[in-house]
N, C-alpha and C positions, 0 to 999 in steps of 0.2 A: 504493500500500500504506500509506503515512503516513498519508492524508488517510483511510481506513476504521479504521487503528489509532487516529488522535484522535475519529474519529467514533464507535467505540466506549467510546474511556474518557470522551468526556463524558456518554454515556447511561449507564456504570455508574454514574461522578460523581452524575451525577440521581438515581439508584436505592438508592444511600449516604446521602446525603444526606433523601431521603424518609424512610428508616430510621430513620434516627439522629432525626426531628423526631417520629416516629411509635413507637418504642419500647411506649409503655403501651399500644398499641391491639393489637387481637388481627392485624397482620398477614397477609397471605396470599402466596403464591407469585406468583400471579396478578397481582394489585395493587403486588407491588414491579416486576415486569415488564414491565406498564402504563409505569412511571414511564418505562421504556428506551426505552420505544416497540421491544420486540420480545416474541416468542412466548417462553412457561416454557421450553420446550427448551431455545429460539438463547442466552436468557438465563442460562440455569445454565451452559454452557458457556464465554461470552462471560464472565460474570462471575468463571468461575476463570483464566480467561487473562489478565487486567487485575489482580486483588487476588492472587492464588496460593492463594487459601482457597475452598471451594468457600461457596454463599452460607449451606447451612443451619450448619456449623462458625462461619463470621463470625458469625451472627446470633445463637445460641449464646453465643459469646465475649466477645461487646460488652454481651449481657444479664444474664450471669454477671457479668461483671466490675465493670458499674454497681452489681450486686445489694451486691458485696462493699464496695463505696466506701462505701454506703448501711451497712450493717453498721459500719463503722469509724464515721461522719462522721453516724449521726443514731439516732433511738431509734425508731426506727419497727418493727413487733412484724414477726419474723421471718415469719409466715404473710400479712401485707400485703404484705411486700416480694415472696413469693411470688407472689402472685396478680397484682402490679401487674407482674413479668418474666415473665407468661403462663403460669405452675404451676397446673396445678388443685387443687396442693394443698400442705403442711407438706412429707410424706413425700418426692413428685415433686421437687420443690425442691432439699429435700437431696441423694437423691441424686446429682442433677448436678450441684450445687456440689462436692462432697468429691470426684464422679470429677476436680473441674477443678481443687481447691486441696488435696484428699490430708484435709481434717478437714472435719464440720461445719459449717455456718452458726452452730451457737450457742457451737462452740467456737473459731471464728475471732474472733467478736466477743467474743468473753472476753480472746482473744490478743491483741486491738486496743485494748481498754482497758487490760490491762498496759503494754502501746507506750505508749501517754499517761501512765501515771504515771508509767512512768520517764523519759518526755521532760519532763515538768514538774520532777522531778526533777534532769535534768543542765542544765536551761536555769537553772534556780533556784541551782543550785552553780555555775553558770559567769557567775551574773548578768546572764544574758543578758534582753535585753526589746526593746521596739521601738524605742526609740531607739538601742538599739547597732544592729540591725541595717538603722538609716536608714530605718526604715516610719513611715510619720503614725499617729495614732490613726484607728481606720478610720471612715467614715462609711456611714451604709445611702441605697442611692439606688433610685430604681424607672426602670427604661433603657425607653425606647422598644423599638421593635421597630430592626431594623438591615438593610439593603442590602449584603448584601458581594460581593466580586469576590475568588474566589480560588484560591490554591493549595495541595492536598491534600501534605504531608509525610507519609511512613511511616520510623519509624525513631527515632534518635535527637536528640534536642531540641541537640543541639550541630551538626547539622548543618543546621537551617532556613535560614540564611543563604542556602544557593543557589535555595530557594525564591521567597525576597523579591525577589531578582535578579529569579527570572523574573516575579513577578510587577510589578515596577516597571517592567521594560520594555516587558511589554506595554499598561499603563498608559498609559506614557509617548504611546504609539502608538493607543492607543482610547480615550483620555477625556481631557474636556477640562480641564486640569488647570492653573487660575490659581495656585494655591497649592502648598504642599508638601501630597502627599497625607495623609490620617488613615489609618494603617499598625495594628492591630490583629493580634491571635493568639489564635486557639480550640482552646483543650485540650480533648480529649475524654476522654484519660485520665488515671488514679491513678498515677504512675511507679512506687508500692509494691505496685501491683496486676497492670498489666498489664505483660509483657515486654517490652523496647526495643525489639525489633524488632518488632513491631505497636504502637507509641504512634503516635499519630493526633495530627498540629496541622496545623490552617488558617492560613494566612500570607495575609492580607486586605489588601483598602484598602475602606476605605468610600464610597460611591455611595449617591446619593439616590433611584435607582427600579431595577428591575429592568433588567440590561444583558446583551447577546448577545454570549456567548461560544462558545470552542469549544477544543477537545481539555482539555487537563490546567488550562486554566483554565475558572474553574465560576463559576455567581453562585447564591446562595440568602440568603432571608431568614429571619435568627432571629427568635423570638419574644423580646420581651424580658419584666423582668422585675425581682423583686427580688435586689438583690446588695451586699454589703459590700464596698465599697474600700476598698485598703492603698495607700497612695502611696509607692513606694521609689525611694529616690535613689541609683544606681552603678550599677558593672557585672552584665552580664546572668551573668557568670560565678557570682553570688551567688543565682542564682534557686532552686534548689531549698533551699536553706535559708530563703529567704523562705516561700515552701510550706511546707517542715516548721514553723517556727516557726507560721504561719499556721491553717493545718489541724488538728495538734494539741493547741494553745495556747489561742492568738485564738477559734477558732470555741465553743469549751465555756466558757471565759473569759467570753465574752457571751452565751451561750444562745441560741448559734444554731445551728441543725440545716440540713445543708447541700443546700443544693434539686436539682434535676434537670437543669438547666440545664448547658452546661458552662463551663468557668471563661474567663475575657475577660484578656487580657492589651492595656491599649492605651498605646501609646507615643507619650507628650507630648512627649520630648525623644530623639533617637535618632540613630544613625549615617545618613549621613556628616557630619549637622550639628555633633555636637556628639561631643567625649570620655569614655570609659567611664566615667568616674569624676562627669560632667556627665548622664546620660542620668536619666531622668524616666519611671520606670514606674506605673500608677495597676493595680492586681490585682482584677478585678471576680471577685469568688465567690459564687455563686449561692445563697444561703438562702433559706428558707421562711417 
């Protein structure tokens, strides 16, 4: 029974995965189903016993909620953003956004730029900048494409830890590993967007080709791309105020509109080597 349970959640994994790399395309049922290597039936089924979401609600959620990062984090005309999460239109658009955040798309992003002036506002009163908050001045870098080997988190970001676990032991046990591995983290989502309990992060090690996994660990490769790094020096306890600061600030600060991509967390200096206060974060964020 284990061995059909991990042999299912790695074909949803695959099917996730496919999703999330293919968003702007017109999708099919069919085609995501393909990726399981099973029938639209076995797979709608299979894919709410593994996530708890049935797949058209997920697909829905993830595309909605991008919609709305995009609204916050870049200027791109309300009817584009539409068309590009599969709307055939302005109207269609809206109203699945409002059924999913209660207002508009054009009154959300109105309520997103008040959030910025007043966070420029209290970071300016409180004198807050990058170097209080231990970030380097960022640098813009264009990434390779990336080989990862990992493990899917659902929930909240303070409990990734026992991901990493699992994923360093298996590691430990399937790859050959002369050095200390390259340990990376892919956010998928906005924490002011999407609810805790469906945020999405990959707890990765990076691998230089494609590697054979199974059950709840998965390999897939990003596209890479362009992105801004932030270098931060401390505890991970600091991270979402790095983000805020980052996001709201940083990103308008430089006149950067924030790309499609999702966001790279890769750890230069990290537990159990080193102490909280010693750890080496580099923030890769995706711009356009």
């Amino acid at each position: 029974m284990r061995a059909i349970q991990e042999l299912y959640t790695a074909r949803v994994e695959k099917a996730i995965a496919y999703m999330e790399a293919n968003l702007d395309g017109q999708l099919t049922i069919k085609d995501v189903a393909e990726q399981a290597f099973l029938s639209e039936f076995h797979f709608h089924r299979i894919f709410k016993a593994v996530t708890g979401e049935t797949l058209k609600s997920f697909l829905m959620r993830i595309k909605i909620e991008r919609a709305a990062s995009l609204l916050i984090h870049s200027n791109t005309d309300i009817g584009d953003i539409a068309m590009k999460h599969g709307y055939e239109n302005h109207e269609s658009f809206t109203r699945a956004f409002k059924k999913y955040f209660n207002v508009s798309p054009q009154t959300y992003r109105e309520q997103s730029i008040l959030l910025k002036a007043n966070k420029l506002t209290e970071y300016q009163s409180e004198s807050t900048d990058l170097l209080e908050l231990n970030i380097s001045e960022p640098i813009v870098k264009h990434l390779s494409d990336l080989h990862l080997v990992y493990v899917r988190h659902i929930g909240s970001y303070d409990k990734v830890a026992a991901s990493f676990q699992k994923l360093m032991l298996w590691s430990l046990t399937h790859l050959v590993l002369k050095l200390k591995p390259t340990t990376l983290g892919i956010l998928h989502d906005h924490p002011d967007v999407t609810e805790e309990s469906n945020i999405r992060f990959d707890a990765c090690v990076l691998v230089n080709k494609e590697v054979k996994t199974q059950g709840d660990i998965a390999y897939k490769k990003i596209t890479g791309g362009k992105y801004a790094v932030f270098r931060y020096k401390g505890k991970y306890e600091n991270f979402y105020k790095v983000y805020d600061y980052v996001y709201h600030i940083c990103l308008d600060k430089n006149g950067w509109e924030l790309g499609d991509q999702p966001a790279i967390e890769w750890y230069v200096k990290s537990p159990p080597f080193y102490k909280p206060e010693q750890f080496v974060t580099d923030f890769y964020v995706p711009i356009k």
